[in-house]
Backbone bond lengths (Angstrom), bond angles and torsions (degrees), N, CA, C in turn:
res aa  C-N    CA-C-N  psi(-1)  N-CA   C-N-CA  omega(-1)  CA-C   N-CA-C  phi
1 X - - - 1.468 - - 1.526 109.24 -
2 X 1.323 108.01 131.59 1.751 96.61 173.29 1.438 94.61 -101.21
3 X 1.534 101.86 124.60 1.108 145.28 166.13 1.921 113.58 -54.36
4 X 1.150 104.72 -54.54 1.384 123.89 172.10 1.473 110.25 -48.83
5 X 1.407 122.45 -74.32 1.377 113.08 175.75 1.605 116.40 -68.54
6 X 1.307 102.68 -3.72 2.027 104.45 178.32 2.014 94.83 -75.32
7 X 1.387 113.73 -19.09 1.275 109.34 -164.93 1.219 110.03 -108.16
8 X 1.287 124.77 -14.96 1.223 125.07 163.39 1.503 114.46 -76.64
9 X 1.693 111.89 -47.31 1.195 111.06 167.49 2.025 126.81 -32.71
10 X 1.545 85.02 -41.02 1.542 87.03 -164.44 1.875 97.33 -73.28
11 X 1.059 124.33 -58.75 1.568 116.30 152.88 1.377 113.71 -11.16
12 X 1.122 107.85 -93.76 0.938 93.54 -165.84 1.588 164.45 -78.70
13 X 1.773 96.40 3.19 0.998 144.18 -173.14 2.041 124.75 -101.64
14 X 1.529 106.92 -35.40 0.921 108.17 -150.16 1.964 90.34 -142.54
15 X 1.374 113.78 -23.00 1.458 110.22 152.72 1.459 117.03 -118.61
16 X 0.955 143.61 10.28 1.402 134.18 -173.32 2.286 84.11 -109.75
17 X 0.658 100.77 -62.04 1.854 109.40 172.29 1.541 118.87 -44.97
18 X 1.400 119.30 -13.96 1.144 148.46 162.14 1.326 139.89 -118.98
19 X 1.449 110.84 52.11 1.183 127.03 174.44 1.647 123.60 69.47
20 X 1.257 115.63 2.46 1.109 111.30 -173.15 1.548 125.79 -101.89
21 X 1.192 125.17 96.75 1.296 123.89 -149.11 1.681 114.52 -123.82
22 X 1.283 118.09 17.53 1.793 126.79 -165.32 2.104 77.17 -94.62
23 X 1.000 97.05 137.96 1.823 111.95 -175.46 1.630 91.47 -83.94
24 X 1.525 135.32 -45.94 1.038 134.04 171.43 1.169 117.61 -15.11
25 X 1.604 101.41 -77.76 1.167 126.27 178.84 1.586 128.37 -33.94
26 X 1.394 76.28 -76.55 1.832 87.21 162.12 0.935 140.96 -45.16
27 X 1.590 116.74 -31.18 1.111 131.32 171.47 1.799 118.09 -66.76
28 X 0.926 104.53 -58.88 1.700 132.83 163.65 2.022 94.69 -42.94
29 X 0.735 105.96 -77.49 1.443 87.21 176.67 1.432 146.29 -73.36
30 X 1.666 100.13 -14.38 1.282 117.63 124.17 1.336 148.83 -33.98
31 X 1.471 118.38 -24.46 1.352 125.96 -173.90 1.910 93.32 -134.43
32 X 0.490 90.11 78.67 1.732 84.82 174.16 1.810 113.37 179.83
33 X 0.975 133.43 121.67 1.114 134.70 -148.05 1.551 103.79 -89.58
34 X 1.160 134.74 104.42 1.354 134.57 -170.38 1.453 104.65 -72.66
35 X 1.218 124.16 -77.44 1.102 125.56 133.87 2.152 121.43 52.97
36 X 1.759 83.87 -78.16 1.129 91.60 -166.55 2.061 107.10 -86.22
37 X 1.130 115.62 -3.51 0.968 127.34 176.22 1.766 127.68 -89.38
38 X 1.672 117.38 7.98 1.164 136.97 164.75 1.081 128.45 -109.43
39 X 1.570 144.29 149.20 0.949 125.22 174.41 1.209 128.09 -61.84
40 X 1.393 140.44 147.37 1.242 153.65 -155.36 1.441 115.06 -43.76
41 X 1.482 123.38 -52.52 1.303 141.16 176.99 1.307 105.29 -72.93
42 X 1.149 132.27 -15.64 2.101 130.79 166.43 1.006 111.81 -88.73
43 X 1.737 122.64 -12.73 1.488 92.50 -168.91 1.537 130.10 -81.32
44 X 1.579 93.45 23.41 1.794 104.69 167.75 1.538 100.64 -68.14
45 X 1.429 133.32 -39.81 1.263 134.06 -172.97 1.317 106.66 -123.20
46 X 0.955 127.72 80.53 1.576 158.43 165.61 1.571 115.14 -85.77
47 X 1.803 95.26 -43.65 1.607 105.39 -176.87 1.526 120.55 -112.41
48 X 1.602 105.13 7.20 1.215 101.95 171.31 1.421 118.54 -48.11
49 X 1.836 116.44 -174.39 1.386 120.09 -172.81 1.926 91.51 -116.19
50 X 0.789 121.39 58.20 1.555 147.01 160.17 1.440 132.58 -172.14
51 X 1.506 100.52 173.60 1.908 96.31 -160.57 1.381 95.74 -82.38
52 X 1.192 106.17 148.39 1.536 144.77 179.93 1.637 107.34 -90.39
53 X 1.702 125.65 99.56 1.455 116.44 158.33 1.284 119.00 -30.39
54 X 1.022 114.94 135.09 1.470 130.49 145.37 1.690 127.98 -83.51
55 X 1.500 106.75 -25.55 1.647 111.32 -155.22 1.297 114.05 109.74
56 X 1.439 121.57 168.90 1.574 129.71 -179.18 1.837 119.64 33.95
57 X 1.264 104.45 6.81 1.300 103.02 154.44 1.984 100.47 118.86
58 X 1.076 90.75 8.33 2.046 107.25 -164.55 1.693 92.91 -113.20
59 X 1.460 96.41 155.43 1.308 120.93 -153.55 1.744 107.28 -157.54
60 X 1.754 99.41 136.23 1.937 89.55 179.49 1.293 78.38 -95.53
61 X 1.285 82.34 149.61 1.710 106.81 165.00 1.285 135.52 -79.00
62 X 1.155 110.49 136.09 2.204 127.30 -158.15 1.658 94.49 -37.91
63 X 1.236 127.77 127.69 0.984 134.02 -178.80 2.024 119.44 -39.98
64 X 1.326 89.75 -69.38 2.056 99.35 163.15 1.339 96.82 -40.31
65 X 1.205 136.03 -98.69 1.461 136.49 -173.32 1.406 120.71 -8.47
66 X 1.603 116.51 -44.50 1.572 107.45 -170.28 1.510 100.34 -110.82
67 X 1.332 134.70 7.64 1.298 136.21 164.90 1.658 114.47 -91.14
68 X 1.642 103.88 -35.98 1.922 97.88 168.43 1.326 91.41 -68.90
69 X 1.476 133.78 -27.87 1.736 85.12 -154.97 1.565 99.84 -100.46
70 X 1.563 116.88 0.51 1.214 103.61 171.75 1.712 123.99 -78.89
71 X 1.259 102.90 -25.69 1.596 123.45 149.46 1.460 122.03 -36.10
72 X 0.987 97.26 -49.17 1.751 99.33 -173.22 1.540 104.57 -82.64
73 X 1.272 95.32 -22.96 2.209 104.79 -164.89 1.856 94.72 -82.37
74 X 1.880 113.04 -11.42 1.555 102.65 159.41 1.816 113.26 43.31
75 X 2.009 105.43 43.92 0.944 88.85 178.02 1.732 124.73 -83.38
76 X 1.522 110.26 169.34 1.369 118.44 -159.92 1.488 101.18 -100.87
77 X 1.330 122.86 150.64 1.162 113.12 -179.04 2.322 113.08 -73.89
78 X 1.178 91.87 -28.99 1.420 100.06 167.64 1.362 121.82 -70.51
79 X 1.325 112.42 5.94 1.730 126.87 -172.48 1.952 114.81 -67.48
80 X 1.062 117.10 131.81 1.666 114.94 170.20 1.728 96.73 -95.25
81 X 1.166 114.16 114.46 1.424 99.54 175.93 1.610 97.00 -109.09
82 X 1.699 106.77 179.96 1.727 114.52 -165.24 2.150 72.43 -155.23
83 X 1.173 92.08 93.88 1.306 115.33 167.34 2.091 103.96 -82.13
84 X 1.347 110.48 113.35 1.570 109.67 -155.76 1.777 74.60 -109.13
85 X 0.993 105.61 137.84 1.563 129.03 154.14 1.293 110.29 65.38
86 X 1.285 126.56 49.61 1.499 155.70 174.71 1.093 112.52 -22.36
87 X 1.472 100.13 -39.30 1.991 114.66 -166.58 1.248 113.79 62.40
88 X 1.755 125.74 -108.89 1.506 133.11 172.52 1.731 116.31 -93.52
89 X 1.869 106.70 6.60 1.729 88.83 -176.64 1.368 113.56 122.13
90 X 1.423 122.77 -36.30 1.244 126.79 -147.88 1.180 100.87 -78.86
91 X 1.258 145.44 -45.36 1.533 148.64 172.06 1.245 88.40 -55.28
92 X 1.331 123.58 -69.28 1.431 104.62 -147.24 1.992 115.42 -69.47
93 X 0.996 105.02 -1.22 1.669 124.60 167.73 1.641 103.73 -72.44
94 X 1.296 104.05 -54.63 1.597 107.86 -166.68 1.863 104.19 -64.73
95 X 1.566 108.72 -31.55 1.638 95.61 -159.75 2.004 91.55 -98.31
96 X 1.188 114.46 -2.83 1.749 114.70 170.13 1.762 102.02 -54.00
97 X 1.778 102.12 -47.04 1.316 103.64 -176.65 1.669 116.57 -62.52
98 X 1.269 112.10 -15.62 1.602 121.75 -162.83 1.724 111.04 -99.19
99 X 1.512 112.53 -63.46 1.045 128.08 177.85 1.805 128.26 -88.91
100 X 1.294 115.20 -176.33 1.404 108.28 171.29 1.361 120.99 -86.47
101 X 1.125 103.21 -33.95 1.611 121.77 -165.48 1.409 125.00 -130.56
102 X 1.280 137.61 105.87 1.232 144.25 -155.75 1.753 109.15 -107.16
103 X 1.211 126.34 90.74 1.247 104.28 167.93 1.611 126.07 -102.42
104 X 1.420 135.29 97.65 1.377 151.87 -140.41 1.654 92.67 -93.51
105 X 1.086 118.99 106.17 1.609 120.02 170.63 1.592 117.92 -116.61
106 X 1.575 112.69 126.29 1.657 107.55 -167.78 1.203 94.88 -149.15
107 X 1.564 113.92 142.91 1.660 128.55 -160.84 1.483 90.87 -102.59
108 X 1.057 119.54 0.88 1.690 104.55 -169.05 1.394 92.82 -108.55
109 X 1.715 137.26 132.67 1.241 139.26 164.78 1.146 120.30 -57.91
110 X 1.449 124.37 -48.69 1.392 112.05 174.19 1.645 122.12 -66.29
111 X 0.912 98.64 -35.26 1.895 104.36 168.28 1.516 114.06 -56.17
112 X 1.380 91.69 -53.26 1.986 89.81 -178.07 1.767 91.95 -59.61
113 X 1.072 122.54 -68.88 1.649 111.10 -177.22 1.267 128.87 -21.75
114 X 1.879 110.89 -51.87 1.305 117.17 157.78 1.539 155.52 -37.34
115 X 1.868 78.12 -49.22 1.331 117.11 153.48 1.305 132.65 -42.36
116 X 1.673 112.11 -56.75 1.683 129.80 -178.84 1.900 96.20 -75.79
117 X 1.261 131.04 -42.19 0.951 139.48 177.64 1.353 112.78 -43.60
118 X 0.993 116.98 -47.44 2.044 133.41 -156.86 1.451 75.39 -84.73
119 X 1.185 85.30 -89.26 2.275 87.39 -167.59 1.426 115.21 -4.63
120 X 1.460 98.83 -65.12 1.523 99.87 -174.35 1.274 138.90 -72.06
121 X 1.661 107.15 -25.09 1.309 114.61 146.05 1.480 121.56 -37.70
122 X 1.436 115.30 -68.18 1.070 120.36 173.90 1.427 136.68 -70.83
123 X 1.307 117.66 18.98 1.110 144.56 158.91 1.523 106.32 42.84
124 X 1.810 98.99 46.01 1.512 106.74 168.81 1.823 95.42 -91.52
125 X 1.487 101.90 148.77 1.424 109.57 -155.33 1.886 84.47 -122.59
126 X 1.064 131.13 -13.31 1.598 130.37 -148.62 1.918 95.14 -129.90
127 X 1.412 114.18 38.33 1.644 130.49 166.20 1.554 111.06 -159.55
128 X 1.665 94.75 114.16 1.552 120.36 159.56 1.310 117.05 -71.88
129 X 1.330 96.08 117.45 1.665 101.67 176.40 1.664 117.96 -70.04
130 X 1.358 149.85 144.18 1.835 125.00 -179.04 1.549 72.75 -147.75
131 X 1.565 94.83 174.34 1.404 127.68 169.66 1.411 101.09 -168.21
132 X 1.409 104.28 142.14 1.297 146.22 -133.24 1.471 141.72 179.68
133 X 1.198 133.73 164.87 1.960 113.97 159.98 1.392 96.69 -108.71
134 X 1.586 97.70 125.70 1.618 119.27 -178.50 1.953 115.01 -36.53
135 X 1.609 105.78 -36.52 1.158 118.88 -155.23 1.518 99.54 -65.99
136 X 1.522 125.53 -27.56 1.286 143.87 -173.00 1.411 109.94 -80.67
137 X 1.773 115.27 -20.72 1.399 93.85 -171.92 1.901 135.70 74.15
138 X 0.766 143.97 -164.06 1.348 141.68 -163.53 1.821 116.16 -136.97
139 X 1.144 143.93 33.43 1.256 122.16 -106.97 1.781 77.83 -101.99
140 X 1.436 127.19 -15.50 1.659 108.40 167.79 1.557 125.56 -36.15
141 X 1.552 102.12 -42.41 1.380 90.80 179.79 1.454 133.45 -109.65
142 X 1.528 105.60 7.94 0.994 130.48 175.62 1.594 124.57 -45.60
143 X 1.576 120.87 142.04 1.271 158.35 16.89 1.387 95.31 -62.16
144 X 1.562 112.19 142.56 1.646 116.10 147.23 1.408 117.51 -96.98
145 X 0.927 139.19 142.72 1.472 132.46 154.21 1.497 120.36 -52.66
146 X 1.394 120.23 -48.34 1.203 149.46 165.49 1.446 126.25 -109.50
147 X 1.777 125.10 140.52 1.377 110.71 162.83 1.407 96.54 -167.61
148 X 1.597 90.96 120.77 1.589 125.98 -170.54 1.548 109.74 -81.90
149 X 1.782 120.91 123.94 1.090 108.45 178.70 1.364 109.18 -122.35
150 X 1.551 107.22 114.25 1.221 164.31 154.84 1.766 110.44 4.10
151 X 1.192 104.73 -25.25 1.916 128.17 -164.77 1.462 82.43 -156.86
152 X 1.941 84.13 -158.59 1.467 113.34 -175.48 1.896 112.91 -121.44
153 X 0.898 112.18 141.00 1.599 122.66 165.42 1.138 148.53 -97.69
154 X 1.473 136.56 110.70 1.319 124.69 -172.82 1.682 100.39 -76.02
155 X 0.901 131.10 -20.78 1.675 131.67 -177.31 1.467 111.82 -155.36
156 X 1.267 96.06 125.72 1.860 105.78 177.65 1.770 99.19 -90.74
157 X 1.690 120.24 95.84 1.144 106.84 146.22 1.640 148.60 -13.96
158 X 1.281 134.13 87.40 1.433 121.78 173.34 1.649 104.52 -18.06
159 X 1.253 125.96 -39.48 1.364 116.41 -155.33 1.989 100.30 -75.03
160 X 1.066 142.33 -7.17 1.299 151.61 -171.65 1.574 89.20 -114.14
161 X 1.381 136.54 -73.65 1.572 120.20 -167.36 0.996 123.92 -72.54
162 X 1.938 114.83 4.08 1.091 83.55 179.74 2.165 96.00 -124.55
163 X 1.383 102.61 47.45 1.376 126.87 173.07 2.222 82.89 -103.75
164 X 0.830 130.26 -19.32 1.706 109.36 -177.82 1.622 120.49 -77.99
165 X 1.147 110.17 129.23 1.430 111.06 -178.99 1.718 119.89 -40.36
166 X 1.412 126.74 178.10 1.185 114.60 150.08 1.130 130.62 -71.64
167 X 2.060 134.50 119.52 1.405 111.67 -172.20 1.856 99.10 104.00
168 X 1.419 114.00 -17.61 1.718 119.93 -154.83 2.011 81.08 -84.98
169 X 1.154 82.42 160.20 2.334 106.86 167.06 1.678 114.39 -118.49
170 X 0.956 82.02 139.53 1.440 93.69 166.02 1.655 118.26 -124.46
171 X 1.249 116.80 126.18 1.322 86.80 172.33 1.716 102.05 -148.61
172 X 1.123 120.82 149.41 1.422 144.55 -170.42 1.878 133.38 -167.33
173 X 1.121 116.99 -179.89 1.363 101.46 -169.28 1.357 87.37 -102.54
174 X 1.612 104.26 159.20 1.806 113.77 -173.66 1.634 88.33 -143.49
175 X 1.242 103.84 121.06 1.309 115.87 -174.99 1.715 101.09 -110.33
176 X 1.460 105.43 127.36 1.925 113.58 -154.60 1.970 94.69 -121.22
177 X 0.961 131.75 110.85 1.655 108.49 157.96 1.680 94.66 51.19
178 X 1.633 111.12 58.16 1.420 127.65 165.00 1.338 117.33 37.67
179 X 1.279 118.10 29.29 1.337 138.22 167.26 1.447 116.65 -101.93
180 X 1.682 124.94 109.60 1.637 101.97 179.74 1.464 99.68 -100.22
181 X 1.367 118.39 172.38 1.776 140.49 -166.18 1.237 96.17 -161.17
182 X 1.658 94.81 139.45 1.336 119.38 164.04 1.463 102.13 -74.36
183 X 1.876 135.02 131.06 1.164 98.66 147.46 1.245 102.27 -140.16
184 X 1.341 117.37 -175.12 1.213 133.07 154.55 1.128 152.96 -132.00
185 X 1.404 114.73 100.38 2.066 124.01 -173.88 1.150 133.32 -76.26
186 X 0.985 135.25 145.32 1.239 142.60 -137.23 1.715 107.42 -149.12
187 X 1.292 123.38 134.06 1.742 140.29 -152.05 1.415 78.82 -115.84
188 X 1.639 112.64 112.28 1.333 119.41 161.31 1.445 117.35 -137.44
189 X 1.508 116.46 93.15 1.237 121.43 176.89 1.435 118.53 53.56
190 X 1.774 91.14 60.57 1.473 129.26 -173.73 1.341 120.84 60.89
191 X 1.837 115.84 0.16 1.543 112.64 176.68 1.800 102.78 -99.94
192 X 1.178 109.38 123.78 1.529 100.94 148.93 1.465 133.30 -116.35
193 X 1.320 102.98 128.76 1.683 133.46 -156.32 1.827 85.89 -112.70
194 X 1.393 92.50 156.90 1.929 114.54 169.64 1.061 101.39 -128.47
195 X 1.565 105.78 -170.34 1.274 144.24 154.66 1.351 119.17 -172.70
196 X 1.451 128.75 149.18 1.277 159.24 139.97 1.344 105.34 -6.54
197 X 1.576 110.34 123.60 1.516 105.06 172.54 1.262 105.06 -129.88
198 X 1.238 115.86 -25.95 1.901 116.55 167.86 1.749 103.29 179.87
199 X 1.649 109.45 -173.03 1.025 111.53 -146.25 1.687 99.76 -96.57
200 X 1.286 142.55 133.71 1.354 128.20 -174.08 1.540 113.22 -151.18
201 X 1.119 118.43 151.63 1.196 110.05 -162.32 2.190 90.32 -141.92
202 X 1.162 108.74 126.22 1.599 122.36 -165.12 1.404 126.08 -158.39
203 X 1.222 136.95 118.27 1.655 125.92 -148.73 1.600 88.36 -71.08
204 X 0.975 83.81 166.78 1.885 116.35 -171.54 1.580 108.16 -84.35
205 X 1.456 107.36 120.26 1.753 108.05 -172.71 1.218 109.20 -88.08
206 X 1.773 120.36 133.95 1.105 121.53 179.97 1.753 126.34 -47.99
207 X 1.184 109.01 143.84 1.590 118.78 -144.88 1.003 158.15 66.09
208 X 2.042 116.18 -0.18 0.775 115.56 142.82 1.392 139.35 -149.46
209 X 1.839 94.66 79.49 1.315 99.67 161.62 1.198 95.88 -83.20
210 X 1.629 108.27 -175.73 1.729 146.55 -162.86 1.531 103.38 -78.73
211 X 1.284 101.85 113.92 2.155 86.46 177.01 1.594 103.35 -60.83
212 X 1.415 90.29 166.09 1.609 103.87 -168.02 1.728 98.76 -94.81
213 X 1.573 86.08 116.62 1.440 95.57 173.79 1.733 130.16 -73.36
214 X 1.330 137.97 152.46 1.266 143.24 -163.13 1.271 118.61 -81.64
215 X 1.515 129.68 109.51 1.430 146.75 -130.56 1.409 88.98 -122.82
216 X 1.546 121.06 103.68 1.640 109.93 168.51 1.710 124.11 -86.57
């Protein structure tokens, strides 16, 4: 399979046709080998227009899906990002190309393994590999400017928003009354507020679904 035109294809076909128009972006996902971030037997569908298993219940995310919201997240090249739930790497490959600082955090061991693996293959030098439970966040290296979530959420812990700088984004899917949304929040003089950026639907990353409330 050439891989090469499978990646241009997806550019150009399936995000440029869908609103996605920051050249950054494109570019960055343009140059990054999707590919190498699936298990061996998927990488026929690497570039499909849905998420790709990983194993243990994790999934990369549908290509459109993680390019609007990295679009909207307008990262800066001076950016510290805290990339939450990494899975196999592949985000955190795409935002090395974007930002300064990549910090890739994944609760699953074999993923973080995967994770340190890809990097180094790819001889990105500017992403820390961590492991951890996502729900906790990163707070060693904390303020982020940015922090990309990885899946979807029924509840964003204070303990993750409030690791974002002043001025910092967050953005991820928040799934409400079985509805998921793109959104994106925003750290404004210590409050962070969102909003809705489109409609998305993405399995739920371990730690933070919604605790289960008390049913009389």
């Amino acid at each position: 399979m050439d891989f090469g035109a499978a990646r241009r294809n997806m550019v150009d076909r399936q995000l440029r046709t869908n609103k996605v128009t920051d050249e950054a972006v494109l570019e960055a996902l343009n140059e990054i080998p999707r590919e190498r971030f699936v298990p061996e037997g998927l990488r026929s569908a690497a570039y499909i227009d849905e998420d790709v298993p990983l194993g243990a219940g994790r999934y990369l995310i549908e290509p459109m899906v993680y390019a609007r919201m990295l679009q909207a997240a307008e990262v800066q090249r001076g950016d510290l990002v805290l990339d939450l739930g990494c899975g196999s790497g592949y985000s955190t490959a795409v935002l090395s190309r974007l930002a300064n600082m990549v910090v890739a955090l994944e609760s699953d061991p074999a993923l973080a393994r995967r994770t340190g693996a890809a990097l180094a293959d790819l001889s990105i030098d500017n992403a820390l590999g961590v492991e951890g439970p996502l729900q906790e966040g990163w707070p060693a290296q904390a303020p982020y400017n940015l922090i990309v979530l990885g899946g979807a959420a029924q509840q964003i812990p204070e303990s993750i928003s409030g690791q974002l700088a002043e001025g910092g984004r967050l953005v991820g899917v928040e799934i409400r009354r079985g509805v998921g949304r793109a959104m994106l929040y925003l750290r404004r003089r210590g409050v962070v507020s969102g909003r809705p950026l489109f409609d998305a639907a993405v399995p739920i990353l371990p730690g933070l679904a919604a605790e289960p409330s008390f049913v009389f």
